[in-house]
MIDOKOL-897500 format. One record per residue: residue in one letter; y, z, x of N, C-alpha, C in turn. Coordinates in steps of 0.05 Angstrom, whole numbers, plus 5000, padded with zeros to 4 digits. Layout:
MIDOKOL-897500
aYZXYZXYZX
...
This chain:
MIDOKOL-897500
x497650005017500050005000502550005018
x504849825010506149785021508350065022
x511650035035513150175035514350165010
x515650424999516550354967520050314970
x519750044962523949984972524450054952
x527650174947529750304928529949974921
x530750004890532849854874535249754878
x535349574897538349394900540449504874
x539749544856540549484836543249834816
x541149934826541350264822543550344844
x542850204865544650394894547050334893
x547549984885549449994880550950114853
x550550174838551250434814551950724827
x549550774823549851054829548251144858
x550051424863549651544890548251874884
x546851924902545452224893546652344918
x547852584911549252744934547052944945
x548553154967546653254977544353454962
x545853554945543853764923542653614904
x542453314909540053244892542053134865
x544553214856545052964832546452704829
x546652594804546252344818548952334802
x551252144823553952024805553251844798
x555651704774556551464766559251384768
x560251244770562851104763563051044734
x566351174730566851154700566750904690
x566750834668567250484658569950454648
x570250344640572850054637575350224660
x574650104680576850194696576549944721
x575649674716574549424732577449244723
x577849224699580548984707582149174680
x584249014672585849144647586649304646
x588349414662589249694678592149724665
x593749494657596249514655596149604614
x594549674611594149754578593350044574
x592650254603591650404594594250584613
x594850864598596351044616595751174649
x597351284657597451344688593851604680
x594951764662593051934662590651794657
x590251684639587651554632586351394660
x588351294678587151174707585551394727
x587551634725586351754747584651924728
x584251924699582052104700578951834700
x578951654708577351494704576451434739
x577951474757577451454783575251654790
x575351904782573252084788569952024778
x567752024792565252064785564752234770
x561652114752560952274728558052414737
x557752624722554752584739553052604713
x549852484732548552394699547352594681
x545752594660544252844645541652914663
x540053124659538353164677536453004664
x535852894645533152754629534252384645
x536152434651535952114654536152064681
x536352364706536952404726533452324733
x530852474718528352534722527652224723
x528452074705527451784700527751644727
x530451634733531451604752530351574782
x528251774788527951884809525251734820
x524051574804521651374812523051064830
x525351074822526850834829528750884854
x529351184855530751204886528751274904
């Protein structure tokens, strides 16, 4: 059996920090920026992190 490669696909999404959870990047914050307020930008710059049921799923693919 071969080596088990990560998901091209996932890494680029999301990142698992050192204690094991995993971020995301918020959504609609990619183009159309001039429609939404200053606050609404920076609260959308910050990472989310995921639920633990979808964190478990997750964990066959990293």
């Amino acid at each position: 059996m071969g080596i088990k490669s990560v998901k091209k696909s996932i890494t680029k999404r999301l990142r698992v920090t050192r204690r094991g959870k995993v971020l995301r990047r918020a959504m609609a914050l990619g183009h159309a920026k001039a429609n939404k307020n200053t606050v609404q930008k920076k609260r959308k710059k910050a990472h989310r992190t995921l639920g633990v049921g979808i964190t478990k799923q997750l964990q066959q693919y990293l």
